[in-house]
DRENRO-331914 format. One record per residue (C-alpha): x, z, y; residue in one letter. Coordinates in steps of 0.001 Angstrom, whole numbers, plus 500000, padded with zeros to 6 digits. Each point is the difference from the previous one (the first is absolute). Example, Ala and Ser with C-alpha at 12.3 -4.5 7.8 and 13.67 -1.06 7.14 Angstrom:
residues 2
512300507800495500a/501370499340503440s/
//
This chain:
residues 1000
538456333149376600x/498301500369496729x/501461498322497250x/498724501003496529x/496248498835499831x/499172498914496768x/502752501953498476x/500290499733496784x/502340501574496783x/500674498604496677x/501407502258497040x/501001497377497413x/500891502884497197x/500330503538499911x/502542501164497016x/501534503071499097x/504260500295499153x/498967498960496498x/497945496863500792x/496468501528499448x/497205499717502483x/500203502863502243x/497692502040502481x/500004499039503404x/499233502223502827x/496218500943501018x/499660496521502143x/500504498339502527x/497483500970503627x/497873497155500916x/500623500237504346x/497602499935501970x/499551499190503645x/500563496733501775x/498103497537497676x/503374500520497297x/499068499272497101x/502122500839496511x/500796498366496556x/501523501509497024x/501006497571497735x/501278501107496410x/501645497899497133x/498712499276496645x/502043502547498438x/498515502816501922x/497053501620498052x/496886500161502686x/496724501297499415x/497469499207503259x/498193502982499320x/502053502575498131x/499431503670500338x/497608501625502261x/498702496730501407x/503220498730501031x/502645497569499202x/502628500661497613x/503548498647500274x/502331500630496274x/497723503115499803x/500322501891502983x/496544499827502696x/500934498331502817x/497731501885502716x/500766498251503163x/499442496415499281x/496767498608498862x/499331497202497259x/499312497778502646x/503144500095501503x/501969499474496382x/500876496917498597x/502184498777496953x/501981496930498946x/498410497532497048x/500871497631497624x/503621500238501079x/499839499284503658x/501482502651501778x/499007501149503972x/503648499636500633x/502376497457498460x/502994502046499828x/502283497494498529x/499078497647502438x/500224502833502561x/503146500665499299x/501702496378500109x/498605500111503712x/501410503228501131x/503328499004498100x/500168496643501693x/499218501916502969x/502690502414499417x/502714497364499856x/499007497983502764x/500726502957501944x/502968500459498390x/501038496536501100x/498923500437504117x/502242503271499615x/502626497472500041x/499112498794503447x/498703503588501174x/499623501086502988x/502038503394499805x/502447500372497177x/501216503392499494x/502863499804497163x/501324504109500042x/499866503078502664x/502954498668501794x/497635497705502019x/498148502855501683x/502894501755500802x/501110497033501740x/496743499115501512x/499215501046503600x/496348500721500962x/498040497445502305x/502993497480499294x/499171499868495598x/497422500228497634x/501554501768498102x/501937503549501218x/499964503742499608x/497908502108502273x/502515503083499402x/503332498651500326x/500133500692495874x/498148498796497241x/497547502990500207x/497670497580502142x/500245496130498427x/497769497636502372x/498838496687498964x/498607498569503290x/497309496868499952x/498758500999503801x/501938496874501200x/499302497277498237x/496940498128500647x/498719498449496768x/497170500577497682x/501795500354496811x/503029501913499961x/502015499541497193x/503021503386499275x/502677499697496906x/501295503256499574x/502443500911497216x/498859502329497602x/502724502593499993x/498944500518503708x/496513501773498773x/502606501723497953x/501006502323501961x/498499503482501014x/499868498782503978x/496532499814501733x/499296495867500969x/497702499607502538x/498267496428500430x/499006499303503513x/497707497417501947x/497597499758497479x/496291498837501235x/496358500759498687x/497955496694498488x/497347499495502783x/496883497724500948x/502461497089500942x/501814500162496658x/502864499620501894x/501966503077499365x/503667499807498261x/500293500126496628x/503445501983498693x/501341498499496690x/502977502771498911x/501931497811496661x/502040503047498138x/502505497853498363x/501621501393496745x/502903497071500555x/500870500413495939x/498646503375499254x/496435500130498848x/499287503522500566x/499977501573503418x/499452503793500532x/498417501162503585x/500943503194501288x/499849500009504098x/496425500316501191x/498385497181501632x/498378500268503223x/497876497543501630x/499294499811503976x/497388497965501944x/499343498876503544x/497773503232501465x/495866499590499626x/500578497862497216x/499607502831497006x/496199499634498771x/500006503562499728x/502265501517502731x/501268501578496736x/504116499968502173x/502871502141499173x/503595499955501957x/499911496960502999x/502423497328500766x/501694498003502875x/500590496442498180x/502223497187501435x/497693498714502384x/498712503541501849x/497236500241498538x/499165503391498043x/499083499842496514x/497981502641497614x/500672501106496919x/497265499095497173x/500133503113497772x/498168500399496361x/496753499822500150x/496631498030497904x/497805498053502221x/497470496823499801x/501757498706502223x/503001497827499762x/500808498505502625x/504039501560500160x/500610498960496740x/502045496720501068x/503118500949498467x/500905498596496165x/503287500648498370x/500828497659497007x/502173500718497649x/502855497132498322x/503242499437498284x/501635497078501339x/503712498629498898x/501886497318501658x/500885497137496797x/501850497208500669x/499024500650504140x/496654499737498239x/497147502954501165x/499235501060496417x/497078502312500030x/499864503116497364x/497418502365499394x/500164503498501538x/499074502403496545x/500361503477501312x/498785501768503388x/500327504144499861x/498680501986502972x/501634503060501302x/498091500403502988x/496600499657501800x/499288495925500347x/497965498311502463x/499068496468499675x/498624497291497415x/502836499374497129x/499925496031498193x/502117500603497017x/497575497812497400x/503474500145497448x/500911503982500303x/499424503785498702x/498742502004503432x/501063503537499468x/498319502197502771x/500233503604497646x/498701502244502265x/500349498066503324x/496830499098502175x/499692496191500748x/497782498623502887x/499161496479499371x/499560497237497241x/502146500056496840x/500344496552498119x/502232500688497045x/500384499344495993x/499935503274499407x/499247503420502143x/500867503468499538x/499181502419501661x/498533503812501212x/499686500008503537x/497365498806502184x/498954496065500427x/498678499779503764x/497813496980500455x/501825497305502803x/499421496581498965x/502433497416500950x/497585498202502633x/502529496501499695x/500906497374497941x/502736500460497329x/502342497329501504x/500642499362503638x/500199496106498895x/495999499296498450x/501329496269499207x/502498498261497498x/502131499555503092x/503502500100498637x/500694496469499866x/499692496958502285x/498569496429498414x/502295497129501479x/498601496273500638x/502602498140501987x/499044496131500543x/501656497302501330x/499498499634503756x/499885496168500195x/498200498973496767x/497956503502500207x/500833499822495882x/500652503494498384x/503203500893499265x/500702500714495888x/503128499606499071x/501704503061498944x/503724499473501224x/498506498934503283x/498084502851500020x/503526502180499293x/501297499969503496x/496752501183501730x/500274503335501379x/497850501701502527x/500382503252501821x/496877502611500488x/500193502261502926x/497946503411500154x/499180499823503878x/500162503705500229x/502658500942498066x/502071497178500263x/500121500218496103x/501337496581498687x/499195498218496669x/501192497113498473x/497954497859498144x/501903497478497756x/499124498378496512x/502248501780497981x/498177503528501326x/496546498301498955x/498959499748503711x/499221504137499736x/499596502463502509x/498759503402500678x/497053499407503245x/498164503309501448x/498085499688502697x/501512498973503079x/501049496666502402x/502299497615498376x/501857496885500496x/501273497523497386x/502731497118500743x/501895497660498496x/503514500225499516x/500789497381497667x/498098497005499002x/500511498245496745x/502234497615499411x/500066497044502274x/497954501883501933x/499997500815503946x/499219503700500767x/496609500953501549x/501044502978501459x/496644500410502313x/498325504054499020x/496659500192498547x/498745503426500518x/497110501699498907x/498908504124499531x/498836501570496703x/497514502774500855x/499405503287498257x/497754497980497028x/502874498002499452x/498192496535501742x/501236497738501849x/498103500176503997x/498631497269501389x/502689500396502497x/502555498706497701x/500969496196499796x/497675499059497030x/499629496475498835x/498144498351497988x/500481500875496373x/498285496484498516x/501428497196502437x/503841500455500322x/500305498547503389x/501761502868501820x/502582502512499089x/498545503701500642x/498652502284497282x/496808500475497975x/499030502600497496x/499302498502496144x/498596502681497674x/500745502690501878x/503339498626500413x/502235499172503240x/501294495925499762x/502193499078502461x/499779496178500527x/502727497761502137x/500783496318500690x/503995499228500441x/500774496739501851x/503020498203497933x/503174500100501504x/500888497494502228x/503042499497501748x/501311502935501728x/499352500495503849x/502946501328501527x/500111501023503533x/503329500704502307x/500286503457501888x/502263500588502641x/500405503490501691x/500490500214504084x/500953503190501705x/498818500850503724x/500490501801502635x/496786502118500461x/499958500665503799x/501579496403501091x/498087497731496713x/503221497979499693x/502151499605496874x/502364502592499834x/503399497621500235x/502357502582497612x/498723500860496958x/502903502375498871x/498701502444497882x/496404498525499090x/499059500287496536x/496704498886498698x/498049500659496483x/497838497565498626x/497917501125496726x/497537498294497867x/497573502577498479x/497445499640497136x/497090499610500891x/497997500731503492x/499848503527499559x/504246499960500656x/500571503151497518x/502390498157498000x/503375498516500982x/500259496181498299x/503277499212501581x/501846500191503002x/500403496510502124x/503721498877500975x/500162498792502969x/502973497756501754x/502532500856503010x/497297498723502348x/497255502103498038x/497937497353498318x/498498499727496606x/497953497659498197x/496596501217498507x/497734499387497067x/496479501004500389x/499722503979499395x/499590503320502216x/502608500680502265x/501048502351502596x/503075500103502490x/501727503300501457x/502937500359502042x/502523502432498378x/502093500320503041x/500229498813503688x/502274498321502051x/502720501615501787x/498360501397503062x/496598499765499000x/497536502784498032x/498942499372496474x/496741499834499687x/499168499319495841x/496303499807499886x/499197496963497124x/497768497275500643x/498172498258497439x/499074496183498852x/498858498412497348x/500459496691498593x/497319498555497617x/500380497134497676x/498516497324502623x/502757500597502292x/497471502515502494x/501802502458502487x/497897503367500363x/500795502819501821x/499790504000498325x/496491499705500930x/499442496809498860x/500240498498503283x/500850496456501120x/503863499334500747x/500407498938503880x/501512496152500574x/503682500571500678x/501255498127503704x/503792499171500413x/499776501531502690x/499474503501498655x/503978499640499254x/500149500547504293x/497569502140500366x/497538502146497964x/496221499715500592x/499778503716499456x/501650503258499019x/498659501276496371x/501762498437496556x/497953496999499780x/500324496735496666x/499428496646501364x/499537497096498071x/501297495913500383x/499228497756496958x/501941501989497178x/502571501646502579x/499177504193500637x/501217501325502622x/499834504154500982x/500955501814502888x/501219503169499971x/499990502248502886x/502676503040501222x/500533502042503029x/503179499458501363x/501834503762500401x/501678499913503403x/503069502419499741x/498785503009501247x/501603503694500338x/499484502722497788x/497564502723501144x/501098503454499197x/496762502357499360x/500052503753500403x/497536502100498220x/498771503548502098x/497629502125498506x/497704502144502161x/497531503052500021x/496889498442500174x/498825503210502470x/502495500626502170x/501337496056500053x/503519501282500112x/502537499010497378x/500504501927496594x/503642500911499833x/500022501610496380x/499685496581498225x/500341501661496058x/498007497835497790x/499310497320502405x/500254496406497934x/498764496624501535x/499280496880498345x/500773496419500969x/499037496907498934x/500805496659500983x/498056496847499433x/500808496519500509x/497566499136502852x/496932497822499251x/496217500798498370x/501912500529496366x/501465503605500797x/502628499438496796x/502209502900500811x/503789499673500189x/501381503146500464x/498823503461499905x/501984503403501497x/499677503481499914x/501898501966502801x/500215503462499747x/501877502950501385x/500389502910502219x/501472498860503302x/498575497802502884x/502522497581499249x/499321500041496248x/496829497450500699x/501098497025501759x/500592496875498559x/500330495976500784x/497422497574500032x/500368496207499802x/497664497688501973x/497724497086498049x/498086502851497933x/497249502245499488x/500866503802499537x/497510503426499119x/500830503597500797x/498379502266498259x/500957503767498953x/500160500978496769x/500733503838500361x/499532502151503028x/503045502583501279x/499577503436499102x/496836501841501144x/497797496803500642x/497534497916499218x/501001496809498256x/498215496718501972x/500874496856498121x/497738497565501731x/501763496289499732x/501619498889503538x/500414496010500255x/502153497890502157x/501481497248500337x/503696498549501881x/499916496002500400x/502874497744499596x/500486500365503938x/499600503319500098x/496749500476500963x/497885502944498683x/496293501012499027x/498445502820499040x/496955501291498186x/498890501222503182x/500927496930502558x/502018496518500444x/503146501756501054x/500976503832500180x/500074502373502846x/503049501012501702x/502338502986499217x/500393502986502295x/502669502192499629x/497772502566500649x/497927499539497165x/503044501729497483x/499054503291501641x/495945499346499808x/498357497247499112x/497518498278502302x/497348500030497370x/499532501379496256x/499032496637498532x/502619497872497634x/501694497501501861x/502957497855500868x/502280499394502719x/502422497781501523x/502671500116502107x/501894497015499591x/501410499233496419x/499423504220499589x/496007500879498254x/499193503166499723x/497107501261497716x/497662503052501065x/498972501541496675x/497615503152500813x/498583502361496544x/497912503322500562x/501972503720499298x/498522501630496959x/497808502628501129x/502088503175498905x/496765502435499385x/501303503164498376x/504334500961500092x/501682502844498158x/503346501786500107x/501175501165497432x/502979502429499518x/502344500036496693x/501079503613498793x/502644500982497699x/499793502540497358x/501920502116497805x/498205500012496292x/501082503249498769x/499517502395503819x/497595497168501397x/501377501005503018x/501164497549502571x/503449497831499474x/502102501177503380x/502739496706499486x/498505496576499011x/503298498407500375x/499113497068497813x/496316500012500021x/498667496535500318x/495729498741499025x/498588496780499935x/496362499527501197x/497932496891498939x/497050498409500683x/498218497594497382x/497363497450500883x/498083501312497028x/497997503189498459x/501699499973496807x/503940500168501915x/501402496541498233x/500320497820502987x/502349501255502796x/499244499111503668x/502599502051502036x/502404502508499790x/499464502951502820x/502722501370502257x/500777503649499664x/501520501749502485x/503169502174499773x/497515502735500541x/498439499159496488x/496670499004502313x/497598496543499969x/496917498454501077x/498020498361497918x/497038498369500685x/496987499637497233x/501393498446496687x/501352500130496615x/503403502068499562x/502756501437498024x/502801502835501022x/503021499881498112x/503217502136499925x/502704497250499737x/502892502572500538x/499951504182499357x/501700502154502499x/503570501050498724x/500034502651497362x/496265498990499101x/498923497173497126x/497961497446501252x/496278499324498931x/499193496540499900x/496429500172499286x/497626498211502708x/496860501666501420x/497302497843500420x/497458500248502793x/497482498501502312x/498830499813503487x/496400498750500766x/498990498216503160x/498286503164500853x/502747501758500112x/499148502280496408x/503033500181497743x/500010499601496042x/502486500728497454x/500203497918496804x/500921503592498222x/498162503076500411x/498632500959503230x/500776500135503665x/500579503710501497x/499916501758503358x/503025500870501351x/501432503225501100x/502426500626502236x/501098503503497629x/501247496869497275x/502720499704502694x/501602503100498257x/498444499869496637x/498642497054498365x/496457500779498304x/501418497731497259x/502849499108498051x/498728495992499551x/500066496916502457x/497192500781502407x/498478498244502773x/497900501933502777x/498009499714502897x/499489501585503520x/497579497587501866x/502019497116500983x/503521501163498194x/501101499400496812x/502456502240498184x/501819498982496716x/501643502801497941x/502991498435497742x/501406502375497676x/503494499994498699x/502098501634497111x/503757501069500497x/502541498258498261x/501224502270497504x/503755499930497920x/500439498827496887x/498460501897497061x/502326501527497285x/499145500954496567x/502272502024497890x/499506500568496329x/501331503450498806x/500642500979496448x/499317503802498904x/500336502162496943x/496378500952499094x/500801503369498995x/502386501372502421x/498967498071502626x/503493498931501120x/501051496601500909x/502043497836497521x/502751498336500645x/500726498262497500x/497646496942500145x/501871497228498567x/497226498681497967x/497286500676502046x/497542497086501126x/497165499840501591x/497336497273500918x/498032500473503940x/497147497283500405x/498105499374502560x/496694498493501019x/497865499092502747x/497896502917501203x/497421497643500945x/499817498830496584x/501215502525497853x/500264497531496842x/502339497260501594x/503651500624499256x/502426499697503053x/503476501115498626x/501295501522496636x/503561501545500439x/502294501364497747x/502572502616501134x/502799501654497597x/503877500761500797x/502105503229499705x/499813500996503109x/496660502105501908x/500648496845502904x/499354497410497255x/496234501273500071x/499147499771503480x/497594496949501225x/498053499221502653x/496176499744500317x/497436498275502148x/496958501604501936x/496487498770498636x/501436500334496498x/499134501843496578x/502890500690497970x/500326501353496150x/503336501277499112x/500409499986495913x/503011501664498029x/500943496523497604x/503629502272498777x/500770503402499895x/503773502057500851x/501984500567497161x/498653503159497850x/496610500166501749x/496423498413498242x/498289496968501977x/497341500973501734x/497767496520501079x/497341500708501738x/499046498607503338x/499769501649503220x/497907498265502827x/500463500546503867x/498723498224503312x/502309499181502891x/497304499205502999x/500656497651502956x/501125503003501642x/502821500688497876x/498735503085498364x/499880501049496281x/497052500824498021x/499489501462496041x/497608498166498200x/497145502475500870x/500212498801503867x/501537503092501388x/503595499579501619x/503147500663498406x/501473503589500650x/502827500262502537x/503951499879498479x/501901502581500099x/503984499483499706x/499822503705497746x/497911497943497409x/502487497109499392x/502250502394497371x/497360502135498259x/496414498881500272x/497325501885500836x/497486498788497431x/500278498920496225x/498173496861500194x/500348496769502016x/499770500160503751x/500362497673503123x/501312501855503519x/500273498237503100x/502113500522503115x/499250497687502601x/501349496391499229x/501191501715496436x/498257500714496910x/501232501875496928x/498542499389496159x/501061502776497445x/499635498899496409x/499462503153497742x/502417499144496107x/499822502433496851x/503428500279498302x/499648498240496495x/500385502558496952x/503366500589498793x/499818500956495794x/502434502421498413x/502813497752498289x/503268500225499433x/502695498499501992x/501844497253497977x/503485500611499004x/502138503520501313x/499382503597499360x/496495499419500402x/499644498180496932x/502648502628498370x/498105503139500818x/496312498150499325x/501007499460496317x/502156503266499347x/496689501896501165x/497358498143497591x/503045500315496824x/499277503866501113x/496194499967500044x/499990498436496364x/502254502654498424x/498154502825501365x/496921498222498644x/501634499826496293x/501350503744499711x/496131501235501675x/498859497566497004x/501969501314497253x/498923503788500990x/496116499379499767x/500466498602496565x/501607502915498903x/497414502282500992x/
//
């Protein structure tokens, strides 16, 4: 389809950031090729030369070497090529008018919880992924022309991919659908778009074939994706998003303007935002952009919006009203007459009501469609013309010719005529007269004899009065007396039986009447009443619920089966091997449901049962004649196919029963329990006994492995010889990634299995004694062709040599053909282990002993992550048992001297050491600690800090220097005494050595 002959552009002005004329680029190409023909229209403001440099045009300076003079033209005297004022006004008016139909939209999508919630094929709107990675807006099922989406803004919000579905090509026929996508601010006039959009069409309708990913939409079909790309043609570009800012003011739609769009990702589509700033920064956009403002550096791909800007092209929003006086045919203006008039407007399709009333101004919202408009109250003094007037409103927004138009100069009719381009709806109300009243009095019969039924204990009737014809809405419920009668003003009725007499069967179908303001009788179909007989009180003419009619007496008949007293059945349900026709005795899984129905063509279920178990006698259960009952399976036993075909039958009040298959069963042979006489579903009798023959198919079992579970030392990998205690669990999943758990496999007391192809785990639940058990599950997979896959690493042949040695100290599974070995390693539990802090003298190397004020500080942390903190501990005491503690495999430790003994220096540095999950020490430098010896507990062997192990034990000597000690005397004694009798010395020697020098 072409669609841009005679294409033409028009630049209105061409300015720079500071307002100045600016240089455009070097022109636009005239095309060429199918008889197109283009126009470049400039503005007044724009300074063009016809025949500029070299021969050719200029446009603000720059040559312009693709488009001739010809093919350039410019506005004068102030009329412009394009109005953009008036422009503007149109595509705002547009713009709202949309916003408006949002209101009545076809899909509404208010936040992501609605396609998490939605279920493909069932809603149009649902997630393709289970998550919100794949959003799906789905139009494939509805059936209209223009289809109208409101979608709240902080959906495009998100980062999530949202695909729209069902969309169709314009063709010859112009009858393809039109997708109008409203992105509603709802009081925010700025919406940012992250999530990229993708758009998907009914196969062979992309111009191009230009298709990405493909699509199954809600109705089957398969849908393409229309990726970026600049053609002539058009056709796909059906798809317009507007953008608004609606509020809700006094339950008033108040309609804002939407100021700022921002685009994160690639767009596809035609944008109407005639108020608002398009950002597209560096993001491609295929399709028209109608905005105040754009800005942008990505690429523009040509796809113009090949609809109309509004699915409604007329000023269709409100309804005139003309309502005349059905006797004098005089029009009816008085305004609190007028006040009481109502009338309801029903969307055909949708079932969409609207009332129309004065104080609403007679508005509402048409798109195209079938409709119906009634009366449903007249003005005042008024009798109510409830009779419909319908009439359709195509895709141009006209009323067809199949609608009831009248005509709109002689008011002789009521029907409806357009005026201006506007809908009038035109009536004549007869004035009230006195009201016709009519009697109604209920009968109850016997169905199979056509008498009355004598005792009525138990009957209860319900009488209602409805609306209007359509009987949506409830007006009031009729009282009726003991003898169930009521008196009637004209109206819609209908009559129901709520519940039967005793011994009879309910059956609560309604029937409907109506009454009209003459007094007429009419049947649900607007049939004639029949003439009521007296002697229909004897004897019934027929058997179906049936009004008569006498003057302004009513009389219906209602019809029930009569339930003759029959015995209980009791039903036993056998399941059998569809092959071999012989019963299945492992029943595991088996489940059965049954419903029962109360008998008749309405199928309204009364009870439904599931019966499930293990045993024979598990599914049997009691049936009560008068009803209709369905089998059907709803999960197979253990190894077999599940077959949940529907099985229908039915018990009469006497006891008679019927099949699916036949008017009456076959009967039972007790020889039938060991093998069946055929493998097709059916039921039995024998007596007040039924039996049911359920066969299913075995699940082919293609490929089976055994698989044998071996237990491992850790440390001598070497065969465990006692597994006193030894317990695994084996699992199968129903899924690859191990979530969802189907079974859980028997192993044998020989540690041995078969497993046939599926999804598994081995775990050790319970270590053999002396041994710590390993909890961690080993994932892997059998396929249907009998090749095995682990989730971890890699499968590996086995050898029977492994049997004395394993090749490995880690969890490994093998293979040999058909077998299956698993090779579970275990640790021994080891004793507690003991730390003890020793103090020594740094010099001689000997212990101290007296460590009252020693203190130290052990921390330790997780040697996965050597910077989180599990325990700080503090030991101190007098004693060398006061600085023992225990420690924990797995651990580091630092050990820090916080207070030195009495007469030695502190010494505070940290020493660092690794307990593994085996139990033994290492230094800091990764090599293990040096063995204990009992020798080195008095004198050490070393001068500087050392840790010693000894099995469970380990010892830490901490290396102290002796603080300085200065030469002072002692305070008070002979010290002191001698100390200054010594210096008085010194100084007289000094005085007579003194004396002698001067001399000399």
């Amino acid at each position: 389809m072409d669609l841009i002959k005679n294409d033409d552009d028009y630049i209105q002005n061409i300015l720079a950031a500071d307002g100045t004329p600016a240089p455009m680029g070097t022109g636009i190409p005239a095309n060429t090729g199918n008889n197109q023909t283009t126009y470049l229209a400039l503005g007044e403001g724009i300074d063009y030369q016809a025949v500029g440099t070299d021969g050719k045009p200029t446009i603000n300076g720059v040559k312009n070497d693709q488009t001739t003079a010809k093919q350039i033209v410019q506005d004068q005297n102030g009329q412009t090529f394009i109005d953009f004022d008036s422009e503007f006004t149109h595509l705002r008016s547009a713009n709202d008018e949309l916003a408006k139909n949002a209101q009545s939209a076809d899909i509404v999508v208010e936040s992501d919880d609605q396609f998490l919630k939605g279920t493909k094929g069932k809603d149009a709107v649902y997630t393709a992924s289970g998550d919100l990675n794949n959003r799906v807006i789905d139009v494939s099922q509805i059936d209209k022309e223009a289809v109208v989406i409101k979608l709240n803004a902080a959906v495009l919000a998100d980062t999530y991919t949202l695909d729209i579905v069902g969309l169709e090509a314009a063709n010859a026929s112009d009858t393809n659908k039109e997708v109008f996508i409203v992105v509603d601010g709802e009081g925010s006039d700025s919406v940012t778009i992250n999530g990229k959009i993708k758009l998907y069409y009914k196969a062979g309708e992309n111009p191009a074939d230009v298709t990405g990913n493909t699509f199954v939409d809600n109705q089957g079909n398969t849908e393409q994706e229309r990726l970026e790309t600049e053609l002539m043609d058009f056709a796909d570009s059906t798809v317009l998003w507007s953008f608004t800012n609606t509020t809700q003011v006094a339950g008033k739609l108040s309609i804002g303007k939407m100021k700022n769009i921002e685009l994160h990702s690639p767009w596809i589509g035609s944008i109407l935002a005639p108020d608002a700033t398009v950002d597209g920064t560096g993001v491609n956009i295929q399709g028209s952009v109608i905005a105040d403002t754009y800005l942008g550096s990505g690429s523009l791909y040509r796809w113009d919006w090949q609809g109309e800007f509004s699915p409604n092209k007329t000023n269709g929003e409100k309804v005139m009203v003309e309502k005349y006086d059905g006797h004098t045919k005089e029009k009816l203006t008085d305004e609190k007459l007028m006040d009481t008039l109502t009338y309801t407007v029903t969307n055909l399709a949708s079932k969409q009501t609207t009332e129309l009333t004065e104080k609403n101004n007679w508005e509402a919202s048409f798109v195209p469609g079938d409709y119906q408009i009634v009366e449903t109250n007249a003005p005042e003094g008024y009798a109510v013309d409830a009779t419909p007037i319908n009439f359709t409103i195509d895709q141009k927004m006209q009323v067809t010719s199949g609608s009831q138009l009248v005509d709109s100069v002689e008011p002789t009719s009521s029907g409806l005529y357009l005026k201006d381009n506007q809908l009038v709806f035109r009536q004549f109300d007869e004035p009230k007269q006195a009201t016709v009243k009519k009697n109604i009095h209920l009968l109850k019969y016997d169905q199979t004899t056509k008498k009355e039924v004598a005792d009525l204990s138990g009957l209860t009737f319900k009488l209602t009065s409805y609306q209007d014809e359509a009987r949506q809405q409830v007006k009031e419920q009729i009282p009726l007396t003991k003898d169930y009668q009521a008196e009637l003003e004209p109206g819609f009725y209908g009559v129901q039986e709520e519940t039967a007499p005793t011994g009879y069967a309910l059956e609560n179908s309604e029937y409907y009447f109506t009454i009209d303001s003459t007094g007429a009788v009419k049947g649900a179909d607007s049939s004639a009443i029949a003439t009521w007989s007296d002697g229909y009180l004897t004897q019934a003419p027929g058997s179906a619920d049936t009004l008569y009619q006498s003057a302004d007496q009513l009389y219906f008949q209602k019809f029930d089966q009569n339930q003759k007293q029959a015995k209980e059945f009791n039903l036993q349900l056998l399941k059998y091997d569809k092959s071999t026709k012989k019963q299945v005795s492992d029943l595991s899984g088996l489940s059965f449901q049954l419903t029962q129905y109360q008998a008749g063509e309405h199928k309204q279920v009364i009870e439904q049962q599931m019966i499930t178990g293990n045993q024979i006698s598990d599914f049997t259960i009691k049936l009560k004649p008068g009803y209709d009952y369905t089998i059907k399976e709803i999960k197979a036993p253990n190894e077999y196919e599940l077959s949940n075909s529907n099985f229908d039958f039915k018990i009469t009040q006497d006891g008679q029963l019927s099949s699916e298959k036949s008017v009456g069963v076959p009967q039972w042979n007790p020889s039938f329990e060991t093998k069946a006489e055929t493998n097709q579903d059916l039921l039995y009798q024998d007596g007040h006994q039924l039996y049911y023959q359920k066969f299913d198919k075995k699940i082919a079992q293609t490929v089976t492995k055994k698989i044998k579970l071996l237990k491992y030392d850790k440390t001598t990998r070497t065969l465990i010889g006692t597994l006193t205690g030894l317990k695994f669990t084996i699992t199968q999943y129903s899924d690859e990634k191990y979530t969802k758990t189907s079974r859980v496999i028997n192993v044998a007391q020989d540690y041995t299995a078969e497993l046939t192809p599926g999804h598994y785990s081995i775990t050790e639940t319970s270590a053999p004694t002396g041994f710590s058990v390993e909890h961690t599950p080993y994932y892997f997979t059998i396929k249907a062709d009998g090749g095995v896959k682990v989730l971890h690493g890699s499968l590996k042949e086995w050898s029977a040599g492994y049997l004395v040695v394993a090749n490995t100290n880690e969890d490994q599974l093998y293979q040999n053909k058909d077998q299956l070995y698993f090779e579970k390693f275990d640790t021994t539990q080891m004793d507690q282990l003991q730390l003890h802090l020793l103090k020594y003298d740094g010099q001689t190397q000997k212990i101290i002993k007296n460590i009252s004020k020693l203190k130290f500080q052990v921390t330790q942390y997780q040697q996965a992550d050597p910077t989180k903190v599990v325990k700080i501990q503090q030991l101190s005491g007098e004693k060398a048992s006061d600085f023992i503690m225990t420690v924990k495999e797995s651990s580091i430790y630092k050990i820090q001297e916080i207070s030195a003994p009495e007469g030695y220096q502190l010494d505070d540095s940290t020493f660092e050491f690794t307990v593994d999950a085996n139990g033994t020490f290492h230094l800091k430098g990764g090599q293990a600690a040096p063995q204990w010896q009992s020798k080195d507990e008095a004198v050490a062997s070393a001068k500087v800090d050392q840790l010693y192990q000894q099995k469970s034990e380990a010892y830490f000597q901490k290396m102290d220097k002796k603080k300085a000690v200065p030469i002072l005397p002692q305070t008070g004694g002979h010290g002191t005494l001698g100390f200054y009798l010594s210096a008085s010395l010194f100084i007289v020697l000094a005085g007579i050595l003194y004396k002698k020098r001067a001399k000399n």
